[in-house]
N, CA and C of each residue as an Amber inpcrd file, in Angstrom:
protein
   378
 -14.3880000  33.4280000   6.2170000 -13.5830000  32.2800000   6.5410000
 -13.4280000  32.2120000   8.0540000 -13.1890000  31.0920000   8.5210000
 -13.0480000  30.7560000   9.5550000 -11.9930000  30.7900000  10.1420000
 -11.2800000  31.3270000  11.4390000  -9.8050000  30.6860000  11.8430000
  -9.8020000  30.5630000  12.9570000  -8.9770000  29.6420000  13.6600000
  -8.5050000  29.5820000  15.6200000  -7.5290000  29.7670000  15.8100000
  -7.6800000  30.9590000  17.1790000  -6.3870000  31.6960000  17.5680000
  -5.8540000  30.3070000  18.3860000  -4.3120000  30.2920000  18.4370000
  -3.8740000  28.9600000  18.8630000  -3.4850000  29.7030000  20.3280000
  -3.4220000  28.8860000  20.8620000  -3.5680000  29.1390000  22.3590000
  -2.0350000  28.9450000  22.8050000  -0.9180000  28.9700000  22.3370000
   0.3710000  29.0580000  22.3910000   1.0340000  29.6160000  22.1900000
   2.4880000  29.7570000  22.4150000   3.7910000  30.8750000  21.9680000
   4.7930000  29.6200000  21.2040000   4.3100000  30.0260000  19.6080000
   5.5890000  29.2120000  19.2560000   6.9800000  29.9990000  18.7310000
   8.2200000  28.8920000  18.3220000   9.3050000  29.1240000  18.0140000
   9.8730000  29.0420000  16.5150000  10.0980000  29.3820000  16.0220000
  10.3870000  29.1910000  14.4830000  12.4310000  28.3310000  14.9490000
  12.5940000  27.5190000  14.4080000  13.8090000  27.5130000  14.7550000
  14.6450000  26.1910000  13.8220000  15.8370000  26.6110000  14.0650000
  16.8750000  25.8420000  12.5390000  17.1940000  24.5870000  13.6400000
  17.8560000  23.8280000  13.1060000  18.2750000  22.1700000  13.5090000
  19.4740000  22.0470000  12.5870000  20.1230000  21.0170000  13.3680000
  21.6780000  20.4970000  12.6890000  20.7810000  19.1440000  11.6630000
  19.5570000  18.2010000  12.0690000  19.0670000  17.5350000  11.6300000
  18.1790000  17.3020000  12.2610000  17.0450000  16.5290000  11.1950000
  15.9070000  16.1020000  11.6170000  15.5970000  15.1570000  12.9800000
  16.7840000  14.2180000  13.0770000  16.6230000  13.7110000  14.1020000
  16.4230000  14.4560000  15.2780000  16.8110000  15.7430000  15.5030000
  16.7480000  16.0770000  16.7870000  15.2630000  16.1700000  16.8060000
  14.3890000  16.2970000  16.1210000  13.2160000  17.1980000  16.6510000
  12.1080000  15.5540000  17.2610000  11.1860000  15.8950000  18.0570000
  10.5680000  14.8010000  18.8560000   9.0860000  14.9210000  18.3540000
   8.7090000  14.2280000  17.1670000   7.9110000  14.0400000  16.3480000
   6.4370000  13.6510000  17.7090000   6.5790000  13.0120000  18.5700000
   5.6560000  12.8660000  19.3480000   4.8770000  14.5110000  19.9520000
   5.5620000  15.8340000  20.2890000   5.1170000  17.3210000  20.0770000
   4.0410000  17.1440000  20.0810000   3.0830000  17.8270000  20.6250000
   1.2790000  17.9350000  20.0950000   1.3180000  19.0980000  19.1280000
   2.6080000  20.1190000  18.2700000   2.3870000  21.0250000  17.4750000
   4.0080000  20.8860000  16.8890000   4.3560000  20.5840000  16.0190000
   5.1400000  20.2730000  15.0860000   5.1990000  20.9700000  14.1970000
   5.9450000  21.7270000  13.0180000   5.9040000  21.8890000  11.5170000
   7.5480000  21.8640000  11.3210000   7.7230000  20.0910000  10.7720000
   9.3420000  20.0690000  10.0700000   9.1520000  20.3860000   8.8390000
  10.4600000  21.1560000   8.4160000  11.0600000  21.2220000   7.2030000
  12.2740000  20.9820000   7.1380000  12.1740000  20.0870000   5.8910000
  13.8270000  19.4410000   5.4020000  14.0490000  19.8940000   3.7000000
  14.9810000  21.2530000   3.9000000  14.4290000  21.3190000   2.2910000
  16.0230000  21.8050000   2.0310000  16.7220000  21.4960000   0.6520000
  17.9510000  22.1460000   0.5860000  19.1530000  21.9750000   1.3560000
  19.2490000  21.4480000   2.3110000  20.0680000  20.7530000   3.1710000
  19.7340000  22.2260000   4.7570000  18.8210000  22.8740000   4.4430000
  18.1950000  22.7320000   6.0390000  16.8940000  22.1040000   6.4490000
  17.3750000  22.2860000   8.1490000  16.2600000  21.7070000   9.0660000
  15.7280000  22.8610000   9.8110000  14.2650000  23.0980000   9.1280000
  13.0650000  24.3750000  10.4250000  12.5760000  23.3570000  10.9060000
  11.8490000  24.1980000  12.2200000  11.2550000  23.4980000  13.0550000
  10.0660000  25.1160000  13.3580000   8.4800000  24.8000000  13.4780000
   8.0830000  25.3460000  14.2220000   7.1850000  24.7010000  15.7260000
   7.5920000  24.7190000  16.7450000   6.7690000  24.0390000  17.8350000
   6.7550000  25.3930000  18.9760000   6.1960000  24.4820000  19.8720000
   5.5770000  25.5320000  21.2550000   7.2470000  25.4540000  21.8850000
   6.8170000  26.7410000  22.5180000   7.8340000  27.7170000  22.6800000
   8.7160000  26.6040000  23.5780000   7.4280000  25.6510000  24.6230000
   8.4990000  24.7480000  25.5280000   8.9360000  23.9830000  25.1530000
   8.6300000  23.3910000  23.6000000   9.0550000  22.2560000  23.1790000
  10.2900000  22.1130000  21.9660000  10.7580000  23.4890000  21.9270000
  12.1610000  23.5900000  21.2480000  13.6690000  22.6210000  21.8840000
  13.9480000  22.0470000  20.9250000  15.0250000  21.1480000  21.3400000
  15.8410000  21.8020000  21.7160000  17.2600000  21.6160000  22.7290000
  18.3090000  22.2260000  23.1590000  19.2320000  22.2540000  22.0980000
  19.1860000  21.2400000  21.4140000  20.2180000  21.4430000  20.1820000
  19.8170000  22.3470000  19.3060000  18.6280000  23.0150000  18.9560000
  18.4700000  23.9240000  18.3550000  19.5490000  24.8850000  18.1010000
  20.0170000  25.3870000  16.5290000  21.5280000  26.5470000  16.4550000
  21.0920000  27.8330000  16.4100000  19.5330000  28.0880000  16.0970000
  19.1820000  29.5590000  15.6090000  17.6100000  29.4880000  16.3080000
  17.3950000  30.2130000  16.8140000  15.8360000  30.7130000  17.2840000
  14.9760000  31.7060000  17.0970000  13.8550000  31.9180000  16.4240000
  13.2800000  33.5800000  16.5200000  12.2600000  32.8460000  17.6880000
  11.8900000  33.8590000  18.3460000  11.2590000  33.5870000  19.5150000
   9.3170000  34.3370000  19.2590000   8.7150000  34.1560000  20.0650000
   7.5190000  34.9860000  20.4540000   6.4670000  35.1990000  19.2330000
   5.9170000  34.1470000  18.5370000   5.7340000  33.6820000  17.6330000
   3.7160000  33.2020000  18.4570000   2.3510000  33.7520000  17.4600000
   1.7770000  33.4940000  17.8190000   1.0580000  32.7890000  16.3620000
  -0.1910000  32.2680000  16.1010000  -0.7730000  31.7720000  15.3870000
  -1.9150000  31.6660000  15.0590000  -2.4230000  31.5310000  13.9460000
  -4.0060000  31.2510000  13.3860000  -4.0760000  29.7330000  12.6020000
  -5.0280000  29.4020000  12.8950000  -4.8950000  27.9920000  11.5210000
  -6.7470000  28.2690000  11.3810000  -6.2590000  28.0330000   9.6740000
  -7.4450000  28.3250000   9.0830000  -8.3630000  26.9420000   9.5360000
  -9.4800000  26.7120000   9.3530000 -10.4750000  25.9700000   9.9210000
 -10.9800000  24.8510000   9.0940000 -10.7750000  23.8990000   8.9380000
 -11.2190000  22.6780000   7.9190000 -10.0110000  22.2840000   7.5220000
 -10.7240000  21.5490000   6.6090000  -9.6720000  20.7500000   5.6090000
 -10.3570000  21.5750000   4.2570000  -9.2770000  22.1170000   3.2800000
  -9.2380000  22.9210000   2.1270000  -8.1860000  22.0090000   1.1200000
  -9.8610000  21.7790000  -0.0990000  -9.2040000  21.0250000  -1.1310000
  -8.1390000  21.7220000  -2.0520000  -7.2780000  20.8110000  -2.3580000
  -6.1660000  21.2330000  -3.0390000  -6.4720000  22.3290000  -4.1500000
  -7.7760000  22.3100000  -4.9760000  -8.1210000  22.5700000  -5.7410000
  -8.2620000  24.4390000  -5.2920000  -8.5160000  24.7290000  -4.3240000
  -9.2450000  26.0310000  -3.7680000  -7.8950000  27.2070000  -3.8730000
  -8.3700000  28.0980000  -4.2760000  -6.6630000  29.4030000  -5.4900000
  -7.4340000  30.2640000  -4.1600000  -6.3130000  31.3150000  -4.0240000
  -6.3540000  32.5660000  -3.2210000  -6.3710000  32.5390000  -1.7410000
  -6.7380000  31.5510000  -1.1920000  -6.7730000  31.2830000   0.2260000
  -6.3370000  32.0930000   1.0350000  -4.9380000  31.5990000   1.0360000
  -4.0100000  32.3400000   1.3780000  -3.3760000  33.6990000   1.2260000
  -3.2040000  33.6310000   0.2120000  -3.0900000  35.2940000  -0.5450000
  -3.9930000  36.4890000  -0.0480000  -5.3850000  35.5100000   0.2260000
  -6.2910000  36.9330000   0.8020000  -5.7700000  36.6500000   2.1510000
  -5.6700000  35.9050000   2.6700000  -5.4020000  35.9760000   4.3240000
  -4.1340000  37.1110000   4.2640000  -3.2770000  36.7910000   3.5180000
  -1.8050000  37.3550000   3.7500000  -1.7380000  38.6020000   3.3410000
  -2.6120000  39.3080000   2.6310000  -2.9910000  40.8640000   2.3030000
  -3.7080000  40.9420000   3.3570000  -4.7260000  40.4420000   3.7120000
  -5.2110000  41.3390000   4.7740000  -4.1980000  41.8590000   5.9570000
  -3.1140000  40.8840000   6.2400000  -2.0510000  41.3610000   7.0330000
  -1.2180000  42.7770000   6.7870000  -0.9010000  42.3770000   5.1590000
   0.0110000  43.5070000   4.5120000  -0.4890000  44.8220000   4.5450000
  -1.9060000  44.5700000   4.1470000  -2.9320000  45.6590000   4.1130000
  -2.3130000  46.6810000   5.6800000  -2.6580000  45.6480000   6.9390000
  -2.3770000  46.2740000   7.8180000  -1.2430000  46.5170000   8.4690000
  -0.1740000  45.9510000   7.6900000   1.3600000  46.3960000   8.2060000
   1.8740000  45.0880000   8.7600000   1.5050000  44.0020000   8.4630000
   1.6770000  43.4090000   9.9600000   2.6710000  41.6200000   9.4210000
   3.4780000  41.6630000   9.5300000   4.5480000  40.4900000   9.2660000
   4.3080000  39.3750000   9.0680000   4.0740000  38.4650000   8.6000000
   3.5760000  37.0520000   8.7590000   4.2280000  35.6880000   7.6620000
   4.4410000  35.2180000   8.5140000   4.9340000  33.7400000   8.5620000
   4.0000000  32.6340000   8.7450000   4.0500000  32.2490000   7.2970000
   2.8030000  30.8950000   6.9210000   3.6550000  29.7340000   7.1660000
   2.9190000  28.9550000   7.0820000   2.8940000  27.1720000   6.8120000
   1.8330000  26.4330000   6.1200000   2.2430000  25.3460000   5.9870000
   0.7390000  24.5570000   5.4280000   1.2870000  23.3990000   5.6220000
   0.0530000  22.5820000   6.0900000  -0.0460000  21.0150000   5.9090000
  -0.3660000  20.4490000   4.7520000  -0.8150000  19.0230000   4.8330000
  -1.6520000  18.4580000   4.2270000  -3.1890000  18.8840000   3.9980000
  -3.6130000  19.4460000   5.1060000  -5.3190000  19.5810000   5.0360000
  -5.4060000  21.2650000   5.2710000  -4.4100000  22.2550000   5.7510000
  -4.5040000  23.5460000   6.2320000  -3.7100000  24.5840000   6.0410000
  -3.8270000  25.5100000   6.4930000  -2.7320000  26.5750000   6.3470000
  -2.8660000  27.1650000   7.7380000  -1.0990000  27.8300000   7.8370000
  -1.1230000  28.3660000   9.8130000  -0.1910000  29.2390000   9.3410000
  -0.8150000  30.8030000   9.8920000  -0.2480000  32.1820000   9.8230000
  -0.1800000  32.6440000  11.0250000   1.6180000  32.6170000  10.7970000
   1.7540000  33.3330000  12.2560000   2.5270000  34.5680000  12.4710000
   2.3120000  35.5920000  13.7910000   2.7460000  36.8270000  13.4550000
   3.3220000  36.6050000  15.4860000   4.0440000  37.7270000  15.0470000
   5.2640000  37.9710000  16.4950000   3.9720000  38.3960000  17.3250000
   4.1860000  37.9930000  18.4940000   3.2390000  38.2060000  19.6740000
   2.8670000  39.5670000  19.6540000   3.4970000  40.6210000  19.3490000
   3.0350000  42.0310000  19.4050000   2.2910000  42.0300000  18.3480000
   2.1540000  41.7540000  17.5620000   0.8520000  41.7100000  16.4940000
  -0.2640000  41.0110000  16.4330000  -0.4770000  40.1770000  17.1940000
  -1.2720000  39.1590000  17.5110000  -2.9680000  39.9970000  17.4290000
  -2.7370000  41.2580000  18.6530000  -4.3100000  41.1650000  18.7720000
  -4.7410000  42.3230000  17.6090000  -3.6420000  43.3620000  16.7960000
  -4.1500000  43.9550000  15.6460000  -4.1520000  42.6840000  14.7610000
  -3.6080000  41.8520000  14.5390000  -3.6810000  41.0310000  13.4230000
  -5.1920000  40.3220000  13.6420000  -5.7410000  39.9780000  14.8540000
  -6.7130000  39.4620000  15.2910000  -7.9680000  40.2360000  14.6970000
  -7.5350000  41.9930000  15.1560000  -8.8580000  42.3540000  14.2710000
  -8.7800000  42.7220000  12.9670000  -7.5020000  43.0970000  12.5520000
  -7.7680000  43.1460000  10.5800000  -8.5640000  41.7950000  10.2510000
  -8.0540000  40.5760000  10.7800000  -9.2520000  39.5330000  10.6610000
 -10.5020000  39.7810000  10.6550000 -10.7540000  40.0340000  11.6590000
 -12.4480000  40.1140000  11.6180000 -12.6150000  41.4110000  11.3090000
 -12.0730000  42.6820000  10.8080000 -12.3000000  43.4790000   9.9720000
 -12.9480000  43.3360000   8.5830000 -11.8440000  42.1140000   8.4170000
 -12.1960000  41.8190000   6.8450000 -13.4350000  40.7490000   6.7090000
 -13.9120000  40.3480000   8.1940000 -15.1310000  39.7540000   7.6600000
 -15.0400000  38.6280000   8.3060000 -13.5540000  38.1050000   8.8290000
 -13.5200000  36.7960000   8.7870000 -13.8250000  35.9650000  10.8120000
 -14.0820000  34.8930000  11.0980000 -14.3860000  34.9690000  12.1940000
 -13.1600000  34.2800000  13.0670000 -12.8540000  34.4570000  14.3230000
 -11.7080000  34.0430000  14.9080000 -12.1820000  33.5920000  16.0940000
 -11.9620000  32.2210000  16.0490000 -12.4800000  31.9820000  17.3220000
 -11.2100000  31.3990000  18.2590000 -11.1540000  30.6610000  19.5920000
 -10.0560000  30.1880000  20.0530000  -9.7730000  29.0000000  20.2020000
  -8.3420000  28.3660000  19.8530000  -8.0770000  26.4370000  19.6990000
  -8.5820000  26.2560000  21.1210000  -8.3760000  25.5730000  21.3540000
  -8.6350000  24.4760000  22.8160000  -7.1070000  24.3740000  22.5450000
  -6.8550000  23.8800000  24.2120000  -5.1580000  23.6680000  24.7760000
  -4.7870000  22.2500000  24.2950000  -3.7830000  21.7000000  23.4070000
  -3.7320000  20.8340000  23.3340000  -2.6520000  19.8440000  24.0400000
């Protein structure tokens, strides 16, 4: 499988509401679920109103668009982490999935990747 190391430091972080967050972002992931608001964006683009922050947050996004239909994806991505000890915090879109691990794990997480076979190449700055 394919993935790109994202070329950023993002933020995982809570919101009083959706409105605060600035949908224009070139890296976004809202959630409105249960009566909270996550937010993951680049590290500079965390709102001030933000109430809670984990910080130092790096990323992979798997490569294509993956039909709904396709079982394990993820699961193998996310063992290969466990396999190696290593923390991770998913997402998914519409067309992808994005696993991300605290900046200190970044470059072992980088090679249990391509340990297991898989290739990692790097996003472009967006």
């Amino acid at each position: 499988m394919e993935l790109y190391a994202l070329p950023y430091r993002l933020t995982v972080c809570k919101l009083r509401t959706a409105r605060e967050a600035d949908l224009s972002r070139p890296f976004y992931f809202l959630s409105c679920a249960m009566g909270e608001v996550s937010l993951v964006c680049r590290a500079e683009d965390v709102p001030d109103s933000a109430i809670a922050r984990e910080e130092d947050w790096k990323g992979f996004r798997v490569a294509g668009t993956m039909d709904f239909s396709l079982t394990g994806i993820l699961a193998g991505l996310t063992k290969t982490f466990a396999d190696a000890r290593i923390p991770v915090f998913a997402v998914s879109t519409f067309d992808t999935d994005y696993l991300l691990v605290k900046e200190d794990f970044f470059v072992p997480a980088r090679e249990a990747l391509e340990k297991a076979g898989h290739i990692v190449r790097c996003e472009e700055q967006s």
